[in-house]
PyMOL Python script that loads the backbone (N, CA, C, O; Angstrom):
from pymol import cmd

cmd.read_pdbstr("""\
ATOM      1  N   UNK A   1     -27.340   0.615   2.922  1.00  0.00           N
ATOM      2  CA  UNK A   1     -26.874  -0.720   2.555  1.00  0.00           C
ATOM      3  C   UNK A   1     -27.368  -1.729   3.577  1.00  0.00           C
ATOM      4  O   UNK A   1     -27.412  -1.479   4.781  1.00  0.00           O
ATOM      5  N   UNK A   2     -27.768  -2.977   2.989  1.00  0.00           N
ATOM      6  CA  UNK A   2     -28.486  -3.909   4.082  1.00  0.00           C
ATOM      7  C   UNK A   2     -27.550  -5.484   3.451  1.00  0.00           C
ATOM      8  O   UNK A   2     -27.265  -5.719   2.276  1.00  0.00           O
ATOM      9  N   UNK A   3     -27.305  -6.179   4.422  1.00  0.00           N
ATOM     10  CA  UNK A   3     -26.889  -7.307   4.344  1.00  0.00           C
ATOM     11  C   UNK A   3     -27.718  -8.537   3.499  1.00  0.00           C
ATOM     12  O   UNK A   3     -27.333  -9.686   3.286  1.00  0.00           O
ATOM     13  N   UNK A   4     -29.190  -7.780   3.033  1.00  0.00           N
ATOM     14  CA  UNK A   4     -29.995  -8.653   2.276  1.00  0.00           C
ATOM     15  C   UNK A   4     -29.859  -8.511   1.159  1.00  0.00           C
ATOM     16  O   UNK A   4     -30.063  -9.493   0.446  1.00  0.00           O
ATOM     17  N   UNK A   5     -29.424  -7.129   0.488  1.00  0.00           N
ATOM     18  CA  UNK A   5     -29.072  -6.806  -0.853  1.00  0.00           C
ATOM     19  C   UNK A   5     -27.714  -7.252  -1.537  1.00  0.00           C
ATOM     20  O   UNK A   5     -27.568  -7.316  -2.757  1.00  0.00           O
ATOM     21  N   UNK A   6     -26.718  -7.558  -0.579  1.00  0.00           N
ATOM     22  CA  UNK A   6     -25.495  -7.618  -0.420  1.00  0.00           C
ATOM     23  C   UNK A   6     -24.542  -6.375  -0.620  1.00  0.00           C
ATOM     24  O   UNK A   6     -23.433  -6.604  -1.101  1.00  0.00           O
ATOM     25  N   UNK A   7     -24.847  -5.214  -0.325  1.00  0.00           N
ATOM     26  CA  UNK A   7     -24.156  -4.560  -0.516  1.00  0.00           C
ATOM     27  C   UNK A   7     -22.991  -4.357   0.256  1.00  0.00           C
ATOM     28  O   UNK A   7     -21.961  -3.872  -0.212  1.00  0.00           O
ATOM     29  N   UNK A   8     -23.150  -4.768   1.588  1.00  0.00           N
ATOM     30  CA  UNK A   8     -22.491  -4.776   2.774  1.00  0.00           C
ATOM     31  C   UNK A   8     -21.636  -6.068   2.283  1.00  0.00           C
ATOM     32  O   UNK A   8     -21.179  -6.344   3.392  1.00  0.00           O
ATOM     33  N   UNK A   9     -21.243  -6.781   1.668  1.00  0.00           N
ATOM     34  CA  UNK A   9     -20.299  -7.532   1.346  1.00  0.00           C
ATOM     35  C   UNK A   9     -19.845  -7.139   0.163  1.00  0.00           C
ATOM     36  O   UNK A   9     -18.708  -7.545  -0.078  1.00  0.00           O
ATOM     37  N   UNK A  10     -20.397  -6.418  -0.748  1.00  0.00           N
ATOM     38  CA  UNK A  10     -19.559  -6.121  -2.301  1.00  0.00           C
ATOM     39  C   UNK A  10     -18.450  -4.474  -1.341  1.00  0.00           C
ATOM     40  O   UNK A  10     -17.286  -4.089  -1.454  1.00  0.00           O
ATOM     41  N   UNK A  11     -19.392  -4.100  -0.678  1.00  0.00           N
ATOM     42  CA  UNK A  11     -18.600  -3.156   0.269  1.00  0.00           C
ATOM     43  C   UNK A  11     -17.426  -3.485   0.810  1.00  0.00           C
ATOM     44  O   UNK A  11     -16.409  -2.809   0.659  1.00  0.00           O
ATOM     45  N   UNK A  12     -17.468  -4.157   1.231  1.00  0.00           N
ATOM     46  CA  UNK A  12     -16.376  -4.899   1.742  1.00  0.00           C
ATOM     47  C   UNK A  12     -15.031  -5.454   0.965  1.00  0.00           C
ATOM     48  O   UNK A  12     -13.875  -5.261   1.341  1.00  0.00           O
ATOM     49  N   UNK A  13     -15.475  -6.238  -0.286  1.00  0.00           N
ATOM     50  CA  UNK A  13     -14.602  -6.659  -1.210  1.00  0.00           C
ATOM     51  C   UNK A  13     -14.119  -5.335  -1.789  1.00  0.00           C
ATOM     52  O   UNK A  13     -12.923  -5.077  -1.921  1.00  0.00           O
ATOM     53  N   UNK A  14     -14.944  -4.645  -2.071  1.00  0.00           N
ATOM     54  CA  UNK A  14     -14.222  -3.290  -2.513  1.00  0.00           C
ATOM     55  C   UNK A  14     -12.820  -2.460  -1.921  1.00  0.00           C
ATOM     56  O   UNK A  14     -11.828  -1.949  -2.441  1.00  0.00           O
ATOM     57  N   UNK A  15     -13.215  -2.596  -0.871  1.00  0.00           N
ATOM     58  CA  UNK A  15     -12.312  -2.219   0.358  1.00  0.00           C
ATOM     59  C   UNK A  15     -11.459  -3.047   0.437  1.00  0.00           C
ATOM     60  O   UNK A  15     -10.368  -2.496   0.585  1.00  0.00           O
ATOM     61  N   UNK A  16     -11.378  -4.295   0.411  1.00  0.00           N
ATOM     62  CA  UNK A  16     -10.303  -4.945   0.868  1.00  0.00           C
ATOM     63  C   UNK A  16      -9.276  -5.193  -0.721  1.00  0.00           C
ATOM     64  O   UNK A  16      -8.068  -5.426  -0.783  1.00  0.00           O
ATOM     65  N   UNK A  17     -10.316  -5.032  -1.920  1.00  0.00           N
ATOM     66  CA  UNK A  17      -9.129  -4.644  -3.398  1.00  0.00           C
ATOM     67  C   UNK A  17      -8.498  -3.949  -3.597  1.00  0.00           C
ATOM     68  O   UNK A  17      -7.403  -3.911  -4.160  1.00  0.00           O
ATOM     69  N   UNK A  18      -9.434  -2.926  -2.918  1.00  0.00           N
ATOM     70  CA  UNK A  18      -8.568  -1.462  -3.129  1.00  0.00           C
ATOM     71  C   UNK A  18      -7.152  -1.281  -1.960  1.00  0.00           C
ATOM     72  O   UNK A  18      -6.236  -0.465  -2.065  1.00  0.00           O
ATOM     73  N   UNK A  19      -7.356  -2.377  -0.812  1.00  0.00           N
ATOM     74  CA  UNK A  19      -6.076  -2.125  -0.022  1.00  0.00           C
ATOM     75  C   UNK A  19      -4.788  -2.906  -0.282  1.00  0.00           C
ATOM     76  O   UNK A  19      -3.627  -2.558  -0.062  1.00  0.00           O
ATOM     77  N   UNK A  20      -5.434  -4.460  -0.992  1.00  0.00           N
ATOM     78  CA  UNK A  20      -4.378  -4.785  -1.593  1.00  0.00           C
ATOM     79  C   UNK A  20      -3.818  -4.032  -3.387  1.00  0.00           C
ATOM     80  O   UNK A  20      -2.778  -4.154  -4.034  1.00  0.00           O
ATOM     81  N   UNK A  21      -4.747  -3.494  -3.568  1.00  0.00           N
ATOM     82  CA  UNK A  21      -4.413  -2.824  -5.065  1.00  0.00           C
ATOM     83  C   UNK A  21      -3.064  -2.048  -4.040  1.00  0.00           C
ATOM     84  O   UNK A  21      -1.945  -2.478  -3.762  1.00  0.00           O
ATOM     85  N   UNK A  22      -3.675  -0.912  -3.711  1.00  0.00           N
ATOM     86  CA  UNK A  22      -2.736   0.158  -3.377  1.00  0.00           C
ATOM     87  C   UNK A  22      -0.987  -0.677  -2.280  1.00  0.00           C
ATOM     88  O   UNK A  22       0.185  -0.319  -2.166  1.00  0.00           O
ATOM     89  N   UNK A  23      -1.488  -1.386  -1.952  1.00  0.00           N
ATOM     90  CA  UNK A  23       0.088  -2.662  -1.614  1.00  0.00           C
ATOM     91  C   UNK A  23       0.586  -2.873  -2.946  1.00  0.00           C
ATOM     92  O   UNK A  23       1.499  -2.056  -3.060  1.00  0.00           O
ATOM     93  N   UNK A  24       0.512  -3.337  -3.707  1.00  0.00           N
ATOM     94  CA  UNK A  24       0.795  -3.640  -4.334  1.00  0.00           C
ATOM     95  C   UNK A  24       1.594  -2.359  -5.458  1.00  0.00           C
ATOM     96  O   UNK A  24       2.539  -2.325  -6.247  1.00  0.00           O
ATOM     97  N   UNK A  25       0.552  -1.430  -4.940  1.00  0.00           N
ATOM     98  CA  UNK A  25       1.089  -0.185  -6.275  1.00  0.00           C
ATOM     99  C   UNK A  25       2.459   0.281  -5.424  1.00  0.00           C
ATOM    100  O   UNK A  25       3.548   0.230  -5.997  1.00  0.00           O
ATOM    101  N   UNK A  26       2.376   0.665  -4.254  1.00  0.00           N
ATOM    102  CA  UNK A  26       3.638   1.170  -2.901  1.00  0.00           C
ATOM    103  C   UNK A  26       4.575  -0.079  -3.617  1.00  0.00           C
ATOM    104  O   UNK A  26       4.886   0.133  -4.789  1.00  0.00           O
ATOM    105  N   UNK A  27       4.841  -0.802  -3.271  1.00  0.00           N
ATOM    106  CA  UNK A  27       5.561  -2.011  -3.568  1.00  0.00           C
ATOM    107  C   UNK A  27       6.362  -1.506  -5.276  1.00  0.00           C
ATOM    108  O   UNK A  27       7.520  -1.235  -5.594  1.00  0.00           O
ATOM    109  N   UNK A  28       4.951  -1.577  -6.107  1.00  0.00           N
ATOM    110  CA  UNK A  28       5.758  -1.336  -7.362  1.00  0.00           C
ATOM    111  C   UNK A  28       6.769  -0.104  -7.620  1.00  0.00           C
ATOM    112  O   UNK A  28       7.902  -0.141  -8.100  1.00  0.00           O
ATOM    113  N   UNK A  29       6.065   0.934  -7.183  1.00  0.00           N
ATOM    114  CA  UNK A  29       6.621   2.230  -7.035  1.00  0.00           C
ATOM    115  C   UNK A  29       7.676   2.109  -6.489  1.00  0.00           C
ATOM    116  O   UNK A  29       8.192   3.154  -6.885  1.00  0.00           O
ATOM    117  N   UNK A  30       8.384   1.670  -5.907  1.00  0.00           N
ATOM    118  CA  UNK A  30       9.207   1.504  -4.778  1.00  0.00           C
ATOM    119  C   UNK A  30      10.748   0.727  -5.424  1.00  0.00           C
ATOM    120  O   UNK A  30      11.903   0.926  -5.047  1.00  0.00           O
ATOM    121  N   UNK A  31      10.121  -0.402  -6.756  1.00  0.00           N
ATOM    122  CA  UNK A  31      11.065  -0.906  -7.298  1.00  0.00           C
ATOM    123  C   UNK A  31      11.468   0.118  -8.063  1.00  0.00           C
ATOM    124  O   UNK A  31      12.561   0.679  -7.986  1.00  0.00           O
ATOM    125  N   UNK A  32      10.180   0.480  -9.147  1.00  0.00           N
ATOM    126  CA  UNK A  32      10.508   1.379  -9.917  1.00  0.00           C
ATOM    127  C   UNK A  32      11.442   2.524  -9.549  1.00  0.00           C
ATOM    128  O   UNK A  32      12.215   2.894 -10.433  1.00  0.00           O
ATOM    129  N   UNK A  33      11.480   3.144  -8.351  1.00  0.00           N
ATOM    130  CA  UNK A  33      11.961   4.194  -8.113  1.00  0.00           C
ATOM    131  C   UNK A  33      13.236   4.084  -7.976  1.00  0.00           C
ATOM    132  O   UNK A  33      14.070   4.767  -8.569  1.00  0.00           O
ATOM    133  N   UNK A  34      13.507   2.995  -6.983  1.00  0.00           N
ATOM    134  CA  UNK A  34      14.949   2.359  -6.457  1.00  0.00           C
ATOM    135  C   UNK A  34      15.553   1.848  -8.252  1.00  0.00           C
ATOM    136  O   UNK A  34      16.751   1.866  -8.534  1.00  0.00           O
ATOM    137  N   UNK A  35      14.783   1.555  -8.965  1.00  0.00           N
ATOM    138  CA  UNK A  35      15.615   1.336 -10.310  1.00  0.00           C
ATOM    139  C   UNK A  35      16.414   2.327 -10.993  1.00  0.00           C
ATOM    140  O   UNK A  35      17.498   2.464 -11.559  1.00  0.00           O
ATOM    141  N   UNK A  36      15.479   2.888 -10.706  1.00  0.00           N
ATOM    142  CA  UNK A  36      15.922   4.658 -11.075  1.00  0.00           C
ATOM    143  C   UNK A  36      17.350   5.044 -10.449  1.00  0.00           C
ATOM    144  O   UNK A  36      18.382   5.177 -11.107  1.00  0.00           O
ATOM    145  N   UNK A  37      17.187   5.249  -8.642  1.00  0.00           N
ATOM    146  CA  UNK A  37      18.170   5.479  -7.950  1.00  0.00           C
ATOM    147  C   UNK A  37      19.340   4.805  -9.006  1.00  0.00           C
ATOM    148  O   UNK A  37      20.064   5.345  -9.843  1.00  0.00           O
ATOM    149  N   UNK A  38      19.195   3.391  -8.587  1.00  0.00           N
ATOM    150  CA  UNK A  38      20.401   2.398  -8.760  1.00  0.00           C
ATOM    151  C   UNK A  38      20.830   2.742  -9.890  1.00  0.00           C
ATOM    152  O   UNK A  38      21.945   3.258  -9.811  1.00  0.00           O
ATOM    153  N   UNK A  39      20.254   2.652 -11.323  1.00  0.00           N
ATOM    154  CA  UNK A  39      21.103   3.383 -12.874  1.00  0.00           C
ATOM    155  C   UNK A  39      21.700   4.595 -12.391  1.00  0.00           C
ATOM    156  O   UNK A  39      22.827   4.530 -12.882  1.00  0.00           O
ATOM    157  N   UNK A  40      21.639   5.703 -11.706  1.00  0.00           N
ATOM    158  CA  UNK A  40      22.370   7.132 -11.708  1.00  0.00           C
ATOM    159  C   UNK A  40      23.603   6.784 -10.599  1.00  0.00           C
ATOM    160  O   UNK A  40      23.508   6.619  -9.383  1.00  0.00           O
ATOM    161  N   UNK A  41      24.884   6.731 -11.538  1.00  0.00           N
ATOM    162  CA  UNK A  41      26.350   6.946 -10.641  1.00  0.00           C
ATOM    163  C   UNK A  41      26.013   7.736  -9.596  1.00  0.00           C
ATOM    164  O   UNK A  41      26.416   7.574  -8.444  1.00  0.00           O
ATOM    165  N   UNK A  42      25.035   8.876 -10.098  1.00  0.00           N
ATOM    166  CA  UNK A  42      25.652   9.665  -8.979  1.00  0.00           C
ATOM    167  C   UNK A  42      24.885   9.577  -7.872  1.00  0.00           C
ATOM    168  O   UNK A  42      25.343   9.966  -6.798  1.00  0.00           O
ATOM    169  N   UNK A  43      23.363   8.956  -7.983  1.00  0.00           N
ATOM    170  CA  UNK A  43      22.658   8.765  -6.565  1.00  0.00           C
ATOM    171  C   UNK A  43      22.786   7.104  -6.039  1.00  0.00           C
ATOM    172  O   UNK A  43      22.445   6.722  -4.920  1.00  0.00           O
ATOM    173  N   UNK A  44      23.349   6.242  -7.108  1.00  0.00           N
ATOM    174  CA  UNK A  44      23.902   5.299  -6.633  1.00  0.00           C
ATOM    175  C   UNK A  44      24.955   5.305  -5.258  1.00  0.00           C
ATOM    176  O   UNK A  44      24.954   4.685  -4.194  1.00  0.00           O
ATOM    177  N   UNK A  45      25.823   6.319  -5.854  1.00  0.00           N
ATOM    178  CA  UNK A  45      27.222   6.185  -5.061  1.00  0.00           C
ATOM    179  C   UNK A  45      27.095   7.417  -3.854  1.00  0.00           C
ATOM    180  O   UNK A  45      27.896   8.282  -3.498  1.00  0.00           O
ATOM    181  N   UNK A  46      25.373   6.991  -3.293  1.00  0.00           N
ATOM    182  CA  UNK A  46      25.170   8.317  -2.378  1.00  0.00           C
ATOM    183  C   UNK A  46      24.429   7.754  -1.324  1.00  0.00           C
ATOM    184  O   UNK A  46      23.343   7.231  -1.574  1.00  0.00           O
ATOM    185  N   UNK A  47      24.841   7.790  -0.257  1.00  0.00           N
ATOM    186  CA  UNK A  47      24.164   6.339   0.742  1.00  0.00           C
ATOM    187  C   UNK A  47      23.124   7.676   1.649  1.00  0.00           C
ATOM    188  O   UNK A  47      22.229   7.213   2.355  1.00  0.00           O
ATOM    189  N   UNK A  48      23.233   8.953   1.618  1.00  0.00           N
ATOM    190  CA  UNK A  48      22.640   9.354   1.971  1.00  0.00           C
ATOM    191  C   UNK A  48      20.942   9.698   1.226  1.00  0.00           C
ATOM    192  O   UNK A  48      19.955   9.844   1.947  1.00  0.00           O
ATOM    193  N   UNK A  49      20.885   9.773  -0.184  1.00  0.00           N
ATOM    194  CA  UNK A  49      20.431   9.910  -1.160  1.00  0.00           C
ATOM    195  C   UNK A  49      19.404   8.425  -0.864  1.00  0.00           C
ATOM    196  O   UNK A  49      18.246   8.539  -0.461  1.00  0.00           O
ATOM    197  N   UNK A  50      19.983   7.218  -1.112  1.00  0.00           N
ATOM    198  CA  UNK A  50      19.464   6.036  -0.742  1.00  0.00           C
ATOM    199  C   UNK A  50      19.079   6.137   0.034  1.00  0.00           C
ATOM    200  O   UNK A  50      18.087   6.763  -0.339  1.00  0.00           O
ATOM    201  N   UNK A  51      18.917   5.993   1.574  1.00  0.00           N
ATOM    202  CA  UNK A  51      18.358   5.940   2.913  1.00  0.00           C
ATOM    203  C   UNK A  51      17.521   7.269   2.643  1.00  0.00           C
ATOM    204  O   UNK A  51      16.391   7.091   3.097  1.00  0.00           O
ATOM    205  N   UNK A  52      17.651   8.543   2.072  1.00  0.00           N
ATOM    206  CA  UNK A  52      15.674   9.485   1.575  1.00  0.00           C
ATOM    207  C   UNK A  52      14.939   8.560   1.171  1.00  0.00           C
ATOM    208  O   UNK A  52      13.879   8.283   1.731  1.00  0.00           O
ATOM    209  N   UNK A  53      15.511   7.773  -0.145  1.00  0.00           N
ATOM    210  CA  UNK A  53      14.488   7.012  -1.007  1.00  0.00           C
ATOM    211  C   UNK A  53      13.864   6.157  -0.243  1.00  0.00           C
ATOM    212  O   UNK A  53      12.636   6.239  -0.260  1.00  0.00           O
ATOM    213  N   UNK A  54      14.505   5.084   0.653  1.00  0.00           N
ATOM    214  CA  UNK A  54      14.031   4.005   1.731  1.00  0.00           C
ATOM    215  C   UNK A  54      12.971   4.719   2.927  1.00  0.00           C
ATOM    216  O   UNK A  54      12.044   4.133   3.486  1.00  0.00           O
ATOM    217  N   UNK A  55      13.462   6.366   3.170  1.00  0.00           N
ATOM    218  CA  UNK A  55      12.469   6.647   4.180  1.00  0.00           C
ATOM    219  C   UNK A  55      11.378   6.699   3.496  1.00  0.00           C
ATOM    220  O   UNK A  55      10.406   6.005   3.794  1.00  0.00           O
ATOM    221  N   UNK A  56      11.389   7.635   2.355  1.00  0.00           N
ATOM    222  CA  UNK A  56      10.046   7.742   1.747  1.00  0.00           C
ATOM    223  C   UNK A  56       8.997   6.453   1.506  1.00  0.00           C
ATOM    224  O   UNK A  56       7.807   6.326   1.796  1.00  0.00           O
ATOM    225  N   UNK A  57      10.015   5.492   0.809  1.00  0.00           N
ATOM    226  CA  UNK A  57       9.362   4.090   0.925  1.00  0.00           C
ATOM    227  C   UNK A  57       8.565   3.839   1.898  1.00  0.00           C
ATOM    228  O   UNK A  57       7.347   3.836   1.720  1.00  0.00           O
ATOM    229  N   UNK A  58       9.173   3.562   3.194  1.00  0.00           N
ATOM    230  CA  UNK A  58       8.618   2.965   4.544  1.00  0.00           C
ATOM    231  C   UNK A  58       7.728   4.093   4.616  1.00  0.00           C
ATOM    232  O   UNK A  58       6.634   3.600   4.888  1.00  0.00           O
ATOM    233  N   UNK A  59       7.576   5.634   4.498  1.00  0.00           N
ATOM    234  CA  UNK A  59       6.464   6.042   4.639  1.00  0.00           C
ATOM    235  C   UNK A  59       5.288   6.063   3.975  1.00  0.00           C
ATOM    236  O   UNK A  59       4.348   6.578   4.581  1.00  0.00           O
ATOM    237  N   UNK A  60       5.070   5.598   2.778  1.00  0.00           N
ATOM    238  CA  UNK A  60       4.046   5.097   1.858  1.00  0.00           C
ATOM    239  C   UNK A  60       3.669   3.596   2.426  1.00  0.00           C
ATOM    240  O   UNK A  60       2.507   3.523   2.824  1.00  0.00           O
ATOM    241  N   UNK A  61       4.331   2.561   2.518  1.00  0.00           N
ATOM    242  CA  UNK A  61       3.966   1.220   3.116  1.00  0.00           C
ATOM    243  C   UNK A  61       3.621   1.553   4.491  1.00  0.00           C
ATOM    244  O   UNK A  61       3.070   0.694   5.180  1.00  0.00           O
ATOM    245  N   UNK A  62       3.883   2.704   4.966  1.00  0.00           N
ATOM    246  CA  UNK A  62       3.443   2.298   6.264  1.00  0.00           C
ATOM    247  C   UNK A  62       1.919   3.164   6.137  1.00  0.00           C
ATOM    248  O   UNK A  62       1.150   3.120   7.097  1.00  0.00           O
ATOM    249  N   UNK A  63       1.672   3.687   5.301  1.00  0.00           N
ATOM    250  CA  UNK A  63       0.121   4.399   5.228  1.00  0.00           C
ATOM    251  C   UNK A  63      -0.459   3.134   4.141  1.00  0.00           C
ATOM    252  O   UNK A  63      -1.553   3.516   3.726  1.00  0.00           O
ATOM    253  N   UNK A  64      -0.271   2.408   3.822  1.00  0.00           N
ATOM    254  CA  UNK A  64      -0.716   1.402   2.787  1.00  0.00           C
ATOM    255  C   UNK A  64      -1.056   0.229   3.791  1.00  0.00           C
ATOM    256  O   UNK A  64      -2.036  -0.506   3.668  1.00  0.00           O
ATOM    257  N   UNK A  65       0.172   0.127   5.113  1.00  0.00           N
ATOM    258  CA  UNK A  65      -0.201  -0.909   6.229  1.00  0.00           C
ATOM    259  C   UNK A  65      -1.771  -0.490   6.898  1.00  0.00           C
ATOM    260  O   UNK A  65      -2.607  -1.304   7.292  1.00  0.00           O
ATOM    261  N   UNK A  66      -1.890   0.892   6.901  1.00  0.00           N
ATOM    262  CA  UNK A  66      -2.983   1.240   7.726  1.00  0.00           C
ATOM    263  C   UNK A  66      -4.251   1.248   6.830  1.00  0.00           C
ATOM    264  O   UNK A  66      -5.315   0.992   7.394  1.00  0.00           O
ATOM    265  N   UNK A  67      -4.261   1.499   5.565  1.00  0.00           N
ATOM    266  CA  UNK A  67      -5.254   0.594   4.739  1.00  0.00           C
ATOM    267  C   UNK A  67      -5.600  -0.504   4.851  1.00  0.00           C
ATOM    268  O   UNK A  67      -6.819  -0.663   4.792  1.00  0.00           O
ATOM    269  N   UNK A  68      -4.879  -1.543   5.026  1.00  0.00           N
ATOM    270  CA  UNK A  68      -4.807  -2.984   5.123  1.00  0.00           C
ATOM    271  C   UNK A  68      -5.682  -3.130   6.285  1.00  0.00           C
ATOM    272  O   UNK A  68      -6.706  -3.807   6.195  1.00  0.00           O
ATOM    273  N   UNK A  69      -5.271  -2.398   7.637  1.00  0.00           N
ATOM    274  CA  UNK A  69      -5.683  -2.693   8.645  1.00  0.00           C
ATOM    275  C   UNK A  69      -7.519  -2.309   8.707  1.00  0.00           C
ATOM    276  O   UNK A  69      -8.467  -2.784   9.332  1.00  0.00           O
ATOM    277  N   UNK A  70      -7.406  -1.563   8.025  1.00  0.00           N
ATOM    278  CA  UNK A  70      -8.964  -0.540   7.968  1.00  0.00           C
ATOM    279  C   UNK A  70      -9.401  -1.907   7.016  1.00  0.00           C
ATOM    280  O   UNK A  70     -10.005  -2.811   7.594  1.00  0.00           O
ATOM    281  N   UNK A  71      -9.150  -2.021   5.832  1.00  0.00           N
ATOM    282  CA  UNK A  71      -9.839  -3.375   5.859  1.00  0.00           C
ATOM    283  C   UNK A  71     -10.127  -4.646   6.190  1.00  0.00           C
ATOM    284  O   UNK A  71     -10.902  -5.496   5.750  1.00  0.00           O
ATOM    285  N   UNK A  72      -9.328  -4.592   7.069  1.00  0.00           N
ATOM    286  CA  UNK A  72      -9.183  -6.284   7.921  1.00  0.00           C
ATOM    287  C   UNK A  72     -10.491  -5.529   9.042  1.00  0.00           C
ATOM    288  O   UNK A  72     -11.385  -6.356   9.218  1.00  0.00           O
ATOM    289  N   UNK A  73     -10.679  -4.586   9.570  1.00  0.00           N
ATOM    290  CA  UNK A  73     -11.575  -3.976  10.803  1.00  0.00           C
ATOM    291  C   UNK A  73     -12.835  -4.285  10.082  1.00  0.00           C
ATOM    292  O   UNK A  73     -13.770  -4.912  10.580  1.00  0.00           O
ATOM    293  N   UNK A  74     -12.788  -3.633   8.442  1.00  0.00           N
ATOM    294  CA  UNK A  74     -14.049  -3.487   8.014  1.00  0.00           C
ATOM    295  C   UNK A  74     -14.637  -5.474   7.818  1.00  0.00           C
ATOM    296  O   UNK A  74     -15.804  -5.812   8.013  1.00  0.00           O
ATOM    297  N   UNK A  75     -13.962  -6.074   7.576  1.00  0.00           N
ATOM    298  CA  UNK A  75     -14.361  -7.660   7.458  1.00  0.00           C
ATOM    299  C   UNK A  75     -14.840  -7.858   8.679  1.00  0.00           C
ATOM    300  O   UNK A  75     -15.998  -8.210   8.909  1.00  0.00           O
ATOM    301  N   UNK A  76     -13.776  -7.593   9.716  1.00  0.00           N
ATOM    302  CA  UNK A  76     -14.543  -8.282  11.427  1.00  0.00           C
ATOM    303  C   UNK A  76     -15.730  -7.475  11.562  1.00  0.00           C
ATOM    304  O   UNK A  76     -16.609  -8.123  12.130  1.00  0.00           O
ATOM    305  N   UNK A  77     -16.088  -6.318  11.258  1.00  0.00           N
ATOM    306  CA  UNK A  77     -17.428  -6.106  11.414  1.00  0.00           C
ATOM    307  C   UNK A  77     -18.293  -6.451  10.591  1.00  0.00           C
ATOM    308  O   UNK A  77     -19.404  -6.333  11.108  1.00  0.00           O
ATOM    309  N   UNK A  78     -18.355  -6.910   9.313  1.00  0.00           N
ATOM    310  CA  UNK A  78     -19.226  -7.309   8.356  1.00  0.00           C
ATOM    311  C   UNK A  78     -18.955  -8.402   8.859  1.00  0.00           C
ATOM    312  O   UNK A  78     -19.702  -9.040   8.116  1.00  0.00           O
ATOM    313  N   UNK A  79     -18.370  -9.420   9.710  1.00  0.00           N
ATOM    314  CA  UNK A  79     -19.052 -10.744  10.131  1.00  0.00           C
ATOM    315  C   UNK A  79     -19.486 -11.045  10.821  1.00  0.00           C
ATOM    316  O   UNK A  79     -19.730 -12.248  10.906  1.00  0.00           O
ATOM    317  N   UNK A  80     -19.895 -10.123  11.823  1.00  0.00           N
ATOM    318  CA  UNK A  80     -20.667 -10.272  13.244  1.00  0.00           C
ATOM    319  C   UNK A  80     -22.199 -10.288  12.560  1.00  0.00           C
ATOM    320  O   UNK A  80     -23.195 -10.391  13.277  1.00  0.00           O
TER     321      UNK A  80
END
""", "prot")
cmd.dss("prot")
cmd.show_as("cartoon", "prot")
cmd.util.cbc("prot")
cmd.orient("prot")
């Protein structure tokens, strides 16, 4: 890939869709799931049950944060 063809910038946009795609999907998943929780009495009325669902959460956003970051790295080097 050479910066004359542009591939090194469609590269880039790629990368940086795909990190907000996948934010965005963590995020959805996350309502969806907690919707779920919240309709069932019985994992509703379970604070331990809730705080799994929230860890799991924060552990998907937090591998979705490190996407983000890998594409914010990949921009500062495609602008030098």
């Amino acid at each position: 890939m050479s910066p004359e063809d542009g591939d090194d910038d469609e590269f880039v946009d790629w990368t940086v869709l795909k990190s907000i795609q996948a934010a965005n999907g963590a995020s959805m998943r996350a309502m969806e799931e907690y919707l779920l929780v919240a309709t069932h009495p019985e994992v509703a009325d379970n604070p331990a049950r809730i705080r799994e669902f929230l860890e799991r959460s924060i552990e998907r956003h937090e591998r979705v944060i490190e996407q983000l970051e890998l594409a914010s790295e990949n921009v500062k080097a495609n602008a030098r």
